[in-house]
N, C-alpha and C positions, 0 to 999 in steps of 0.2 A: 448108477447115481451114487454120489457119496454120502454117506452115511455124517450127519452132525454127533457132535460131542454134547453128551451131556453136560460133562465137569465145562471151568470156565478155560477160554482158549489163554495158554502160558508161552512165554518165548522160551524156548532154550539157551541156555548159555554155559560156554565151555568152564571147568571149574579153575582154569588159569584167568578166566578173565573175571571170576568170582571174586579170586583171589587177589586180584590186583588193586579191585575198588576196595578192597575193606581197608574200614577207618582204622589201620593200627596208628601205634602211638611213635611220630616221628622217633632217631635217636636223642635229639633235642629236647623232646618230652620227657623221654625214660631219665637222660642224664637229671634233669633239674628234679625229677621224680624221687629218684634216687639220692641225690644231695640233700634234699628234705627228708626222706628219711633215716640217713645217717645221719643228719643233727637230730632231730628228735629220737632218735636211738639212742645217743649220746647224753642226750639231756637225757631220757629214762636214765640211761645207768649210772649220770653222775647226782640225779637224786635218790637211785639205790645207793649208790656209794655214800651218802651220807646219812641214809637214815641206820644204814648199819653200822658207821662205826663215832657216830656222835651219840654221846652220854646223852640220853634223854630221863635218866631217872633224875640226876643232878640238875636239870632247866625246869625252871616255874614255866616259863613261855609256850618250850617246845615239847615236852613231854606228855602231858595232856593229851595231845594231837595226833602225836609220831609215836610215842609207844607202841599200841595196838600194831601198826604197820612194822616198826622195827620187828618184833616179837615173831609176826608171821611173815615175814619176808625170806627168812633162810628156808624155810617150809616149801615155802609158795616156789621159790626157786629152782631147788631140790626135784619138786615132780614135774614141773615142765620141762627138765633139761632134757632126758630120754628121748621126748617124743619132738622136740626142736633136734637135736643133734642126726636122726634119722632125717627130717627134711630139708637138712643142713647137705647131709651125702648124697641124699638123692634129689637133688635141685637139677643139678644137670640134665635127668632123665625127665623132670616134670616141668621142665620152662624149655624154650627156646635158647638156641645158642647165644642170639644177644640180650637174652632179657635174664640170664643165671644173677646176674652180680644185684639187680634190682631185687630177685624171686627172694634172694641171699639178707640183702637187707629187709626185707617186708618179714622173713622171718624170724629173725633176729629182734626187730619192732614187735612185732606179735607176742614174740617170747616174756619180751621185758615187760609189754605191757600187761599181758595177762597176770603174769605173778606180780607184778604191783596191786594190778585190781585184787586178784585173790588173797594178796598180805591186806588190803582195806576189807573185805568182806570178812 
């Protein structure tokens, strides 16, 4: 007689046909994924780009505000680069073939945004 299973009864299935259902992200997706974060990459760096080289001692308006971030922005910059420029080489080895140039701008966005936030703290 055959013997019941305790645990509960599972189907098998090959790991090609695992692979086939999973929900990845069409190229369609990655592309517009990707164009979002090159503009907002872009928008980081061109409000870095202005808090570092607009005179904020000389503004009533903007000085107040932006100082503090001006001051610690070259800082804040400075220690993230090391450890962005390593995941910059080794994007290859940690993304898929089609997914490098998305993995590339996510960290590039990371980068920017971090030392922003940490020139505001």
């Amino acid at each position: 007689s055959e013997k019941a299973s305790l645990l509960p009864v599972t189907e098998t299935q090959k790991l090609s046909t695992l692979q086939e259902n999973d929900d990845e992200a069409t190229p369609n997706q990655l592309r517009i994924a990707e164009f979002a974060l090159l503009f907002l990459t872009f928008l980081l760096a061109g409000f870095q780009t202005f808090i570092l080289n607009f005179d904020f001692a000389s503004s009533c308006i903007f000085g107040p505000h932006f100082l503090p971030i001006a001051q610690g922005l070259p800082q804040s910059l400075f220690i993230g680069f090391p450890t962005t420029a390593i995941f910059l080489i080794a994007a290859p080895v940690l993304a898929k073939k089609e997914r490098v140039g998305f993995v590339r701008c996510l960290i590039m966005f990371c980068y920017l945004l971090g030392a922003t936030w940490g020139a505001v703290i």
